[in-house]
TIVEX-956493 format. One record per residue: residue in one letter; x, y, z of N, C-alpha, C, O in turn. Coordinates in steps of 0.2 Angstrom, whole numbers. Example, Ala and Ser with C-alpha at 12.3 -4.5 7.8 and 13.67 -1.06 7.14 Angstrom:
2
PT residu   nxx   nyy   nzz  caxx  cayy  cazz   cxx   cyy   czz   oxx   oyy   ozz
PT      A    66   -28    39    62   -22    39    66   -16    39    71   -17    42
PT      S    64   -11    35    68    -5    36    64     0    39    67     6    40
% end
This chain:
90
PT residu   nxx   nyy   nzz  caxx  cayy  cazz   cxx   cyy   czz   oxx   oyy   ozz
PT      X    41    48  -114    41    48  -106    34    50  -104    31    55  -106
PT      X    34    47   -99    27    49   -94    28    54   -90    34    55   -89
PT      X    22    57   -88    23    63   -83    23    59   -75    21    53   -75
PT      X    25    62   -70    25    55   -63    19    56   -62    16    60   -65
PT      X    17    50   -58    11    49   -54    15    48   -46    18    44   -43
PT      X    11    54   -43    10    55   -35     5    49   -32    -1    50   -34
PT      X     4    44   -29    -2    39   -26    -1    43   -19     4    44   -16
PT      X    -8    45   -17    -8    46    -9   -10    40    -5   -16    38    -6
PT      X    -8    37    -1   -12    30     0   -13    35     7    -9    39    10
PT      X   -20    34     9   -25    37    13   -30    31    18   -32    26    16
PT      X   -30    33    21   -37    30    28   -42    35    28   -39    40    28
PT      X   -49    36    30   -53    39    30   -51    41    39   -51    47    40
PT      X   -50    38    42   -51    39    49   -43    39    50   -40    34    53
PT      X   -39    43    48   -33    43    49   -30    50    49   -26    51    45
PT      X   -31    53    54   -29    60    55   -23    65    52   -22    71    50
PT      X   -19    61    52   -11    66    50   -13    63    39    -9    64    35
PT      X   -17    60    38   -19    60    34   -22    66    29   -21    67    23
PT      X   -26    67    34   -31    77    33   -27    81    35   -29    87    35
PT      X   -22    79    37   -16    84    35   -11    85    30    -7    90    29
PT      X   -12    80    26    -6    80    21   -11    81    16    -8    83    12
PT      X   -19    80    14   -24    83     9   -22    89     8   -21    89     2
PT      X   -20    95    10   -21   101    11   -13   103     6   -13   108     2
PT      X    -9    99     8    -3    99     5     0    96    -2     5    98    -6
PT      X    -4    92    -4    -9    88    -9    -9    93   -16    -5    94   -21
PT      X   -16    96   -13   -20    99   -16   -15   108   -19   -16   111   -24
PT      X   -12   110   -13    -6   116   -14    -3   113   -20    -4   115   -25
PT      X     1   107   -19     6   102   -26     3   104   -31     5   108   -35
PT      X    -5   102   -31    -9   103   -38    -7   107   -40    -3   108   -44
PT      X   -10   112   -38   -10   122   -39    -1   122   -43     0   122   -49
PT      X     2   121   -40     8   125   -42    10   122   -48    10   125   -53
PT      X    12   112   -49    14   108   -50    10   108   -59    13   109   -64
PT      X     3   108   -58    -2   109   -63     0   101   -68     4    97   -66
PT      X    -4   101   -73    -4    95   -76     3    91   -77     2    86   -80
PT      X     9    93   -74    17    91   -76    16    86   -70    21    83   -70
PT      X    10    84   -65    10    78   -62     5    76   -59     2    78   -54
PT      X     3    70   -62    -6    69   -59    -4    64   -53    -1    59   -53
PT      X    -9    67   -46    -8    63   -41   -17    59   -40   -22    61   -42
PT      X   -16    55   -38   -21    50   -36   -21    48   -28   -18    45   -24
PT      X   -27    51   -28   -28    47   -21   -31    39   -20   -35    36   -24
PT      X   -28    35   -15   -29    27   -15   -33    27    -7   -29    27    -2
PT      X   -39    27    -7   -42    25     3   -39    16     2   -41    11    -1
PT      X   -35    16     6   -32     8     8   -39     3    10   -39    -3     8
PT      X   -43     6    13   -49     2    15   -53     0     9   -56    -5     9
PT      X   -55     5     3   -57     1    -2   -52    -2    -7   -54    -5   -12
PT      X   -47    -1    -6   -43    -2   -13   -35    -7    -9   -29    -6    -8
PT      X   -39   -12    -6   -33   -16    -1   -29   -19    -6   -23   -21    -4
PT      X   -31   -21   -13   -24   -25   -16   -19   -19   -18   -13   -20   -18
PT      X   -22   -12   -20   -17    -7   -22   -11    -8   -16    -5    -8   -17
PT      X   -16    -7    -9   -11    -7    -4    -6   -11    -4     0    -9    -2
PT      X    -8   -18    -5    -6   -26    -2     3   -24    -9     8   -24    -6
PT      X     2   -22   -17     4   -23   -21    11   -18   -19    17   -20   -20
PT      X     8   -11   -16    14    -6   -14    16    -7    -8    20    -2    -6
PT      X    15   -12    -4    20   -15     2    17    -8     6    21    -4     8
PT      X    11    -6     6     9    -1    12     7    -6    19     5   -12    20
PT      X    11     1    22     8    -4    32     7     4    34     3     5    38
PT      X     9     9    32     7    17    37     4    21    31     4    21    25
PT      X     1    23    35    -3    29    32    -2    36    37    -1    37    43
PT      X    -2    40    33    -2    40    24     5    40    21    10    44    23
PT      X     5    38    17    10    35    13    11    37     5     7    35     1
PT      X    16    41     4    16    43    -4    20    40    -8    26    38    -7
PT      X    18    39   -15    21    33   -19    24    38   -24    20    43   -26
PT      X    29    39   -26    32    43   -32    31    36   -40    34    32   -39
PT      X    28    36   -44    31    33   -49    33    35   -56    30    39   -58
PT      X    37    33   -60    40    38   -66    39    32   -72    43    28   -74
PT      X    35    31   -74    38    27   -81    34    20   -79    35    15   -84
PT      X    30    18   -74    28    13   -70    33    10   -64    32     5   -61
PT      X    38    13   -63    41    13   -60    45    16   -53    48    21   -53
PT      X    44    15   -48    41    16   -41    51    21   -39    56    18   -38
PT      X    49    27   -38    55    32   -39    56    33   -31    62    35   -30
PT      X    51    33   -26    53    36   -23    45    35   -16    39    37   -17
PT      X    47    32    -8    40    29    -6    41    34    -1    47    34     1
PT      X    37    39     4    38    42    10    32    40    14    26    39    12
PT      X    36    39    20    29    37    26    28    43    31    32    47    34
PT      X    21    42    31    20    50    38    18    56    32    19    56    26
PT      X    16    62    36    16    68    31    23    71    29    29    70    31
PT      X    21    75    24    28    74    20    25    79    17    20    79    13
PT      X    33    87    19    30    93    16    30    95    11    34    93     8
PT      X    26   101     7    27   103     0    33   102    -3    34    98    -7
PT      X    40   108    -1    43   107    -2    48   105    -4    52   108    -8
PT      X    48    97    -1    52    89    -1    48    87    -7    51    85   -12
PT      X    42    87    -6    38    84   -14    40    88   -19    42    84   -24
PT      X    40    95   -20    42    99   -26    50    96   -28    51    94   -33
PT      X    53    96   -24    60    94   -25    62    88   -27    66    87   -32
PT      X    58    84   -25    57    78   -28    54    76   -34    57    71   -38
PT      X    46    80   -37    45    79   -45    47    83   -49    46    82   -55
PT      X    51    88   -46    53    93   -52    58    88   -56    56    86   -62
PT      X    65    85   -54    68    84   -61    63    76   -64    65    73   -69
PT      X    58    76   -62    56    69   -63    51    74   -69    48    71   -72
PT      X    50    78   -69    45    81   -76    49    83   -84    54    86   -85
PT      X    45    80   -87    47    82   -94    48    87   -95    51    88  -101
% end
């Protein structure tokens, strides 16, 4: 089994955005290699966007196995995230 992957779909010019970086980067710290997140900027990376049915930013993708576990739109606090990848960790 894979470890999950977190997708941040981000806008540079998108404010409640650079609010959820900060929340991010906390997950990291605690979370540690049991889940790697990726940031996606929607403006360079339009087909990732087009493929994940994003229309808001920022938008959090959960996937476990390739497979898409779990989608939040808007900022979305620590945590709701920890709650959410803990049983999804090996």
């Amino acid at each position: 089994m894979s470890k999950p992957v977190l997708f941040d779909f981000f806008a540079t010019w998108c404010g409640p955005c650079r609010m959820q970086t900060p929340i991010l980067e906390e997950l990291a710290k605690k979370m540690g290699d049991s889940v790697e997140i990726k940031k996606v900027d929607i403006d360079q990376h339009m087909d990732l966007a087009e493929k994940y049915g994003i229309r808001v930013v920022p938008t959090l993708v959960i996937e476990k196995d390739g497979k898409v576990v779990q989608s939040m739109e808007g900022v979305t606090d620590l945590s709701t995230l920890e709650n959410l990848l803990k049983p999804l960790v090996d």
